[in-house]
C-alpha positions as CSV (number, residue, x, y, z in Angstrom):
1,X,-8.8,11.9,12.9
2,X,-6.9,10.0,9.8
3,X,-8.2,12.9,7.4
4,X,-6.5,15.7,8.8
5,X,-3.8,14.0,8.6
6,X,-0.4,13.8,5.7
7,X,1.0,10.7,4.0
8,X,4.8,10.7,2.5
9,X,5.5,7.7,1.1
10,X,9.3,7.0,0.4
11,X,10.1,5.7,-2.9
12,X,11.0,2.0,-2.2
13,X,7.8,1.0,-0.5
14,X,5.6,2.3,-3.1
15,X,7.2,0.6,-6.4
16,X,7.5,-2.7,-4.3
17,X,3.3,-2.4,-4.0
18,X,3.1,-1.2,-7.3
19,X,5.8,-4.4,-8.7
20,X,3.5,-6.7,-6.5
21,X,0.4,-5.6,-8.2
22,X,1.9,-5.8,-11.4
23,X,3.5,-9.1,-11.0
24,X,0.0,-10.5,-10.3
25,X,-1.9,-8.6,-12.7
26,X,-4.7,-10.7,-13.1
27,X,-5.5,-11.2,-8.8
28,X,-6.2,-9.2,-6.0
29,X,-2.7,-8.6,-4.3
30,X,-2.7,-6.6,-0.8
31,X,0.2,-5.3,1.6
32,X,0.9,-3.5,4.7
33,X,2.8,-0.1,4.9
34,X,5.1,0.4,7.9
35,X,6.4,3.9,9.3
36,X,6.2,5.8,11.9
37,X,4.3,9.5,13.1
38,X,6.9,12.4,11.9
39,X,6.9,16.3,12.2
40,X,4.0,17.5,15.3
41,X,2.2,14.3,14.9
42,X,0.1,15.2,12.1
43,X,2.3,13.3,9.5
44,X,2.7,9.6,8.9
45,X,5.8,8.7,7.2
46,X,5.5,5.4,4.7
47,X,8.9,3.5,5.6
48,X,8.4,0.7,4.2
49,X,5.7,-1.9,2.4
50,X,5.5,-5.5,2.7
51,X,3.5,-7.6,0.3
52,X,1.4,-9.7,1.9
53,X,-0.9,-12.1,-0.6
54,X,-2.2,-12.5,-4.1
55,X,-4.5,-15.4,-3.4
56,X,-7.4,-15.5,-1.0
57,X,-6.7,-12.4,0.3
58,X,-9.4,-12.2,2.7
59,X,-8.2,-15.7,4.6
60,X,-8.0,-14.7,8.4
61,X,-5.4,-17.5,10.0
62,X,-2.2,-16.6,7.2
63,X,-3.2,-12.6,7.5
64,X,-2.9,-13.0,11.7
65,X,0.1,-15.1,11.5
66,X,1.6,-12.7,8.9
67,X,0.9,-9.5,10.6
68,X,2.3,-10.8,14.1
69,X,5.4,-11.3,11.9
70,X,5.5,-8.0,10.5
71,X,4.8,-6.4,13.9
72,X,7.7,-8.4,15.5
73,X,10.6,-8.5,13.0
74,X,9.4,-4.0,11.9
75,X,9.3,-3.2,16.1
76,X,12.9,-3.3,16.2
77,X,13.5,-1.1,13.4
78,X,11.4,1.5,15.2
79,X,8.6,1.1,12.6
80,X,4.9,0.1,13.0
81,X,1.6,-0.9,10.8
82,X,0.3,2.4,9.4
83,X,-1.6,1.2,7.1
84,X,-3.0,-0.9,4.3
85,X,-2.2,-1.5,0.7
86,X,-4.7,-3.1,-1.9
87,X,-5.0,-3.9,-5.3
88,X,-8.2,-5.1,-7.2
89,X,-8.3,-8.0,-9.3
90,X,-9.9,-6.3,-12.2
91,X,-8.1,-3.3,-14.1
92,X,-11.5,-1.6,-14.0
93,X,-12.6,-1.6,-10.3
94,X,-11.9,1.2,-8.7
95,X,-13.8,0.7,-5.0
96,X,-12.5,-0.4,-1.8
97,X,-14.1,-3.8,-1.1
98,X,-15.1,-5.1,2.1
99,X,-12.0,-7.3,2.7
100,X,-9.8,-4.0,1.9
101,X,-12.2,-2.4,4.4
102,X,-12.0,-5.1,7.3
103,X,-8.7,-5.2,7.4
104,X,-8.3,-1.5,7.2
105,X,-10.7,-1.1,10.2
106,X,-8.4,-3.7,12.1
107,X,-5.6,-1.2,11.5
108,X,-6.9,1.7,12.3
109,X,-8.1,0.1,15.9
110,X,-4.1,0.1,16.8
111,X,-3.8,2.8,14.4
112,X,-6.0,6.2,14.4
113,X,-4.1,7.8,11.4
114,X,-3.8,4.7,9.3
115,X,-4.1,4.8,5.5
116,X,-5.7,3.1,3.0
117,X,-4.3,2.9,-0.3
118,X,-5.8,1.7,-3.5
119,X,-3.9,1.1,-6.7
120,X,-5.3,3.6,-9.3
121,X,-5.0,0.9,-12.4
122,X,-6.3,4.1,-15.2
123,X,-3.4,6.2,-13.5
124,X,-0.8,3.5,-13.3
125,X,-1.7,2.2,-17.4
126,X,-1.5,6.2,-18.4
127,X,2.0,6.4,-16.0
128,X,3.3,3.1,-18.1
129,X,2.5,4.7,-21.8
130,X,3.5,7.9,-21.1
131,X,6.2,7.9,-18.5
132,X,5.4,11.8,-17.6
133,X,3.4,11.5,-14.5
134,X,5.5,12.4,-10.7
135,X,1.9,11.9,-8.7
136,X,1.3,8.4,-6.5
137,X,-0.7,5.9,-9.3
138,X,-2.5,5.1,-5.8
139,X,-6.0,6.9,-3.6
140,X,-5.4,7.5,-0.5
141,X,-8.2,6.4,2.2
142,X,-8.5,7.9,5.4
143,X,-10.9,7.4,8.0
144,X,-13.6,9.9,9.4
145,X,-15.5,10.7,12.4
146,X,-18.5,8.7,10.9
147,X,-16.4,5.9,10.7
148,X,-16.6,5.4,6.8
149,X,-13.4,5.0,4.6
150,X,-13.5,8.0,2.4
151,X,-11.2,9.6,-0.6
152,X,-8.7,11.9,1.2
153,X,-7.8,14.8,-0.6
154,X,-9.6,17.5,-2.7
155,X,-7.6,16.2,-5.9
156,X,-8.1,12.6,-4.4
157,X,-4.0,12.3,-4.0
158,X,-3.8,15.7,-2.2
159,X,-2.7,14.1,1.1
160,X,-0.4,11.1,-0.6
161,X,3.1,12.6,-1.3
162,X,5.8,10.6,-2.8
163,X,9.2,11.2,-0.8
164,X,11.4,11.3,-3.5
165,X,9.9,12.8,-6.9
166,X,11.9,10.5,-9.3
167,X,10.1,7.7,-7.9
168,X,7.7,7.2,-11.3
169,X,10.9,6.9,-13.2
170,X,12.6,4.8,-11.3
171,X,9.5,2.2,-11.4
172,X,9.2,2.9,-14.9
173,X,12.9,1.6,-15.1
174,X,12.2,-1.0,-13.0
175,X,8.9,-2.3,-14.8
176,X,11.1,-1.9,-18.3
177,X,14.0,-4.7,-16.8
178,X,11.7,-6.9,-15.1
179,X,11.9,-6.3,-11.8
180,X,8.2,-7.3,-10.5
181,X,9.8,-10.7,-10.8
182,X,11.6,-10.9,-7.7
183,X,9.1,-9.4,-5.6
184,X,7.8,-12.2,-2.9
185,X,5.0,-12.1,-0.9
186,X,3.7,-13.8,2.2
187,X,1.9,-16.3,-0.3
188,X,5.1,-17.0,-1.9
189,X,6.9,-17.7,1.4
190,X,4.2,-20.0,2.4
191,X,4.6,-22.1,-0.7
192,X,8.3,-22.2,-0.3
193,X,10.3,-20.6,3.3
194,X,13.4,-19.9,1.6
195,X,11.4,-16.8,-0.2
């Protein structure tokens, strides 16, 4: 199942969750990762992330239309939906709600390995003050055989590798000039198409 399995996520899918989350600090912001099974099937490499909404997160019609998108314009580029990406609204929550969960589940139906991940706010303020830390500020959730979401990893990031290991600094860097500006979501594009 999804817990035996490990996650590499390359560098510019996780600052563009992390920017997304950041640019909407005080809302729920979610995403899908994209990639692709690598090595004897037992790894799941992160390609790439795509924000997906900062407002009513959990709306069903916009989250179908904007997956089917996803799955379309990604299939091409060899790449599918291995997961999900999600950000709570408050600095201080650290569980996976049930719209994290639903959607999740939906994934994993197309998806056996598929990957939940869930921004680590204490790890990502401690990362932004300090500027030391090389570890994902993210928990990886995996699926088990009872069909539960559960905290992969003895360390609780054991299974979540960053690709490239400057991938903190480069975020810090970005964070420092602003970047989480420019990040758009699907919400964004709804409001205006030329996003």
């Amino acid at each position: 199942m999804g817990g035996e399995s490990n996650y590499e996520i390359h560098q510019n899918a996780y600052i563009k969750l992390i920017l997304h989350a950041l640019k909407h600090k005080t809302s729920s912001v979610n995403g899908v990762l994209l990639g692709q099974i690598s090595g004897n099937g037992d790894n799941v490499e992160i390609v790439e992330s795509v924000p997906l909404f900062h407002s009513q997160i959990g709306l069903l019609p916009p989250l179908e239309i904007s997956l089917i998108m996803i799955e379309e314009y990604y299939a091409d580029k060899g790449l599918s939906i291995v997961g999900y990406f999600h950000a709570n609204e408050r600095s201080d929550d650290f569980e996976v709600g049930n719209v994290a969960k639903n959607i999740g589940d939906h994934i994993y139906k197309y998806f056996p390995q598929a990957a939940l991940l869930l921004l680590d706010n204490k790890k990502l303020e401690a990362l932004l003050k300090e500027g030391k830390d090389r570890s994902p500020v993210m928990q990886l959730y995996t699926k088990e055989s009872s069909r539960s979401w559960k905290l992969a990893g003895a360390d609780a990031s054991g299974s979540l590798k960053i690709k490239e290991p400057s991938a903190n600094i480069v975020l810090l860097d970005y964070v420092s000039s602003g970047k989480w500006k420019d990040i758009v979501d699907f919400d964004d594009h709804l409001d205006d198409i030329s996003k």
